[in-house]
N, C-alpha and C positions, 0 to 999 in steps of 0.2 A: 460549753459553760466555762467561766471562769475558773481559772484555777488556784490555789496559792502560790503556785510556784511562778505562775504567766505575771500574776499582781505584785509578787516580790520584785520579779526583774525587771517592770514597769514602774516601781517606786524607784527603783537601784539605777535605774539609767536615766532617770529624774532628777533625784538627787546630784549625779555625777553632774550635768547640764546647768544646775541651778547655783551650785559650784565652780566651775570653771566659768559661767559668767560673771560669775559674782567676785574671782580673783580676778580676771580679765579687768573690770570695773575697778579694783580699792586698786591695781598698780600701773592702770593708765591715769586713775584722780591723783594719787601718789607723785609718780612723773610731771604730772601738771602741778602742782605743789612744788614741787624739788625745781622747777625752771619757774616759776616765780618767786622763789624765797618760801623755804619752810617754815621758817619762824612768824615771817609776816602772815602766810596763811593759818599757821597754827593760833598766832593770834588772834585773827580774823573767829579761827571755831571758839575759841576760850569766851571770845565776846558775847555770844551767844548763849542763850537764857535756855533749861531744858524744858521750862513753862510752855514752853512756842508749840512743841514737840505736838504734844496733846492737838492745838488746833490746828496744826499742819494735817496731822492723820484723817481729823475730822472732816475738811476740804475735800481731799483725793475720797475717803468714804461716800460724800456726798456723790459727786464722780459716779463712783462704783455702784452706787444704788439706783441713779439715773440710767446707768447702761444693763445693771442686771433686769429694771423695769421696761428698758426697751426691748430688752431680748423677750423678756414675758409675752410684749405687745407684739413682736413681730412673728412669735410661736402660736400665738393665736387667730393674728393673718391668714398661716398659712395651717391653721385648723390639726395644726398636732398634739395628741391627743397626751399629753403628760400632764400630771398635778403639777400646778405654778410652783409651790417648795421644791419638788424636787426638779424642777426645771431651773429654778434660781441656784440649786446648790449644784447643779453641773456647770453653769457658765460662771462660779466662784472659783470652781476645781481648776476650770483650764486656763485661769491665769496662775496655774502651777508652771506652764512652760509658756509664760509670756517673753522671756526671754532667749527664746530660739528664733532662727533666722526670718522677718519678715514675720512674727509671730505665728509661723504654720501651727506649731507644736499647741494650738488651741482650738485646733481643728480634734482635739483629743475630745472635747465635746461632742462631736459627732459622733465617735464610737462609742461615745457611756451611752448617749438617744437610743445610737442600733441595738446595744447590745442590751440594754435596762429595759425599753418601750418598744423596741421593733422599728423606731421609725428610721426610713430608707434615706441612704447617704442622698441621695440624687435631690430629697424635698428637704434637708436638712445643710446642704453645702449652699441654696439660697439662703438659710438662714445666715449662714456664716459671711457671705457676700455680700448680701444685707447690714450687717455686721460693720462691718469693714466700710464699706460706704458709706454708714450714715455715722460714722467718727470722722472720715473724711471732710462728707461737708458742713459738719459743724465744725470743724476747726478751720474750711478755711473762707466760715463765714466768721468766725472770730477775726480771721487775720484781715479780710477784707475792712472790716470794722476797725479794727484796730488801726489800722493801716490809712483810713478814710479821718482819722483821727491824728495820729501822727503825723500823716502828712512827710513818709519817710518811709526809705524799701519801697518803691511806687514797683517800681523794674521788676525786683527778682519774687515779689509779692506775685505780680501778676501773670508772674508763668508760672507758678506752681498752682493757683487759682484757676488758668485756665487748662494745665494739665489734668488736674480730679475735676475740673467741671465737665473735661471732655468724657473721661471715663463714668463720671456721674450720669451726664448724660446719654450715653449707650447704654447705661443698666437701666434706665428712666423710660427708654425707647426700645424695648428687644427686638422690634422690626431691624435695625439695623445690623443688631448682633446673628440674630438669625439668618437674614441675607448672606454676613461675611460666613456662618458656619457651613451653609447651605455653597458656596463658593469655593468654599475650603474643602469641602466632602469631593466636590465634583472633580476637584484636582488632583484628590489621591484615591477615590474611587477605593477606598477598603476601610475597615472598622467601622460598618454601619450602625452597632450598636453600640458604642461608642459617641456617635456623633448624635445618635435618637436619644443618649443622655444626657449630652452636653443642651442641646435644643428643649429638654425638658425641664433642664436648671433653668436657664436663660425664660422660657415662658414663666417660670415660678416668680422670677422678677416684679411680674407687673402689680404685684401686690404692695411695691413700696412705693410705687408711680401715686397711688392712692394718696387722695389731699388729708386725710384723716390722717393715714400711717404717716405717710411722708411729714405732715406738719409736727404731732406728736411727737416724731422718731427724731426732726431737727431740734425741736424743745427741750429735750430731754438731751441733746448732747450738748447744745451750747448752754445750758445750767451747769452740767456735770465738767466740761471742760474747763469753760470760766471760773470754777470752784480752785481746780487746780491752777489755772494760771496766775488767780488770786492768791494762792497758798506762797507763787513766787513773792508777791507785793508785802508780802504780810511778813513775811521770813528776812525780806532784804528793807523792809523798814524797823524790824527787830534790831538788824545789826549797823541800822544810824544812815543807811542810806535813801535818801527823799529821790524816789523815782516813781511814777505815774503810774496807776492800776494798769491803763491802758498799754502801756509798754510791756508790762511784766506779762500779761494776756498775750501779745504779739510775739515774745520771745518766744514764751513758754508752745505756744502752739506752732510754730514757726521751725522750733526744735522737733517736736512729735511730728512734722512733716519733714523735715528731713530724715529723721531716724527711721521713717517709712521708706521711705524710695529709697535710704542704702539698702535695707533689706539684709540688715546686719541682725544680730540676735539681740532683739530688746531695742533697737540702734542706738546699741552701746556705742560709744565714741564716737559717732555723727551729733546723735542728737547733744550731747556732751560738750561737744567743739563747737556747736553753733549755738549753744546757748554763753556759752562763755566768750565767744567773738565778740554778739548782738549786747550782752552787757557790760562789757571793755567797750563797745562804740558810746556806747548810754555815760561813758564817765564813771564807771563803777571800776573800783582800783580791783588787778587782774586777783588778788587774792582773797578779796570777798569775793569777784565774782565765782570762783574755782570752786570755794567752801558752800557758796550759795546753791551752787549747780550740783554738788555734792549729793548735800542736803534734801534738797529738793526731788531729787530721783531718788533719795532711799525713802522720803516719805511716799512716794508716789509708785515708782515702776518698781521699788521693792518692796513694798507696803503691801502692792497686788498680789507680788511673788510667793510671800509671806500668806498671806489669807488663800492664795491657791490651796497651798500644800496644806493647808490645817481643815480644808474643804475636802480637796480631793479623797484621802483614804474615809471618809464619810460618803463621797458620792459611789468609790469602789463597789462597799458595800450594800449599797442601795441596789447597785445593778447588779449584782449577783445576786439578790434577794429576789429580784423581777426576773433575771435570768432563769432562777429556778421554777419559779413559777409559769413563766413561758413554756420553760420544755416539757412540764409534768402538763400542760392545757394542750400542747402539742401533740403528745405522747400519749392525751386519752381522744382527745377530738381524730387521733388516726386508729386508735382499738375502735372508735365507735361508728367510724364509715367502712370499718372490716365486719365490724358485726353487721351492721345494715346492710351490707354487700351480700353476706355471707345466706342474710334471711331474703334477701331478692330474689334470690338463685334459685330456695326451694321451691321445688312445685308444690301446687296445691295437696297432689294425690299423697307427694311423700310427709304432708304435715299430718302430727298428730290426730287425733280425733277426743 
């Protein structure tokens, strides 16, 4: 069972994480600021209306409610048995540690399933996979779009497209994942149970291969995406700059794919630097773009950070409530196969009369 003191130092080394990325963050934007002129940038933020604030949040929420309903749809895929609230307030919680390396630290979802519901890492890490790939290729059917529009980035568009479609495709396909596990096993010939889980995640797959999940699960991320890339367009036409919905989409998605494949925490200062290149190339003076790019990440990859943590000690609580409850159903469903055991055993002659 949970304990207070396991949940304190799970908050506390939370906290510390969400912290050091978030200094990380104001003195690599800082630095970017200070090498383009801090006044000019300072001015750039003065320019800016606190009005915006509100619909910026509103955007990235939209975002956040498309993806906490896909996680819903892809939990019911795979027939696990949790009430939709409290399954929605644990994938709130885990963008508490959206800002750890390659976002692992939201795999902390996992452990609230195990330890609140029972449900087994092995049926729960597809979900998280699942997860992860259908962000993928909505953003880079955004970029494809975008890109088929612009008429610009043809090159480097197209190998990051063809990178997540190859991996897309292998999740779409576990024949072929299976085969390489089934290759791999044969070559180290140890941790068979091990490889009997890995092959049991990878069959759990084929539930997103499904034209329903699959189409639903891309619908709902290119709404929720395009909201945020839109929240760029909307925030950089605030502050007087006339550039294309279509470009701010491309940027904006373009950046959440690089900030992926560094596999930095959050990808802080990947996703950072290449959104600030892509709107310096656009004509956009380096110190709105720096404020814009600023901006735009606190309403969005901090916004989530922010609604984690005010989810998370709510979801805590939730699984220690069902924790308890688990071990007392536990606890009598094994007195009640000893007492059964116990009445098996007696003979007839030695029972009562």
């Amino acid at each position: 069972m949970i304990g207070n003191g396991a949940e304190f130092r799970l908050s506390a080394r939370m906290e510390w994480s969400v912290v050091l990325t978030a200094v990380v963050f104001v003195v690599g934007l800082a630095a970017a600021a200070a090498w383009a002129g801090k006044g000019q940038a300072l001015t750039a933020f003065h320019a800016l209306k606190l009005s915006i604030l509100p619909v910026l949040l509103a955007m990235s929420a939209l975002n956040y409610l498309m993806r906490a309903g896909r996680w819903l749809l892809f939990s019911h895929a795979l027939r696990l048995h949790v009430p939709a609230p409290a399954n929605a307030l644990i994938y709130v919680a885990g963008f508490a540690l959206t800002t750890t390396p390659g976002k692992v630290g939201e795999a902390l979802r996992l452990w609230l399933l195990k330890t609140g519901y029972g449900a087994r890492y092995d049926r729960t890490a597809t979900l998280l996979i699942a997860d992860r790939l259908a962000d993928a290729v909505a953003t880079c059917f955004l970029i494809a779009l975008s890109v088929s529009w612009l008429q610009s980035y043809v090159l480097v568009s197209a190998i990051a497209i063809i990178v997540v479609g190859a991996i897309a495709g292998l999740c779409l396909r576990p024949s072929f994942l299976l085969a390489g596990v089934d290759t791999l096993y044969a070559g180290v010939g140890r941790f068979p149970r091990v490889f009997v889980r890995i092959k049991r995640v990878i069959r759990q797959l084929e539930f997103f291969a499904s034209p329903r999940v699959f189409g639903a699960a891309t619908v709902m991320g290119l709404v929720g995406w395009s909201a945020e890339g839109l929240s760029l367009f909307v925030l950089l036409h605030a502050l007087g700059i006339g550039i294309s919905p279509m470009a701010c989409i491309f940027i904006f998605s373009f950046g959440m794919i690089v900030g992926a494949i560094s596999v930095l925490p959050g990808g802080l200062g990947s996703t950072e630097a290449t959104m600030i290149g892509l709107l310096s190339l656009q004509h956009v003076p380096l110190d709105t773009a720096i404020v814009a790019t600023a901006v735009v990440r606190v309403t969005t990859l901090w916004f989530a950070v922010g609604l984690g943590l005010l989810a998370l000690p709510l979801a805590l609580r939730l699984v220690r409530s069902k924790e308890r409850v688990f071990f007392f159903e536990k606890k009598n469903q094994k007195t009640f196969a000893n007492l059964y055991s116990s009445e098996a055993t007696i003979r007839p002659n030695d029972q009562c009369k």
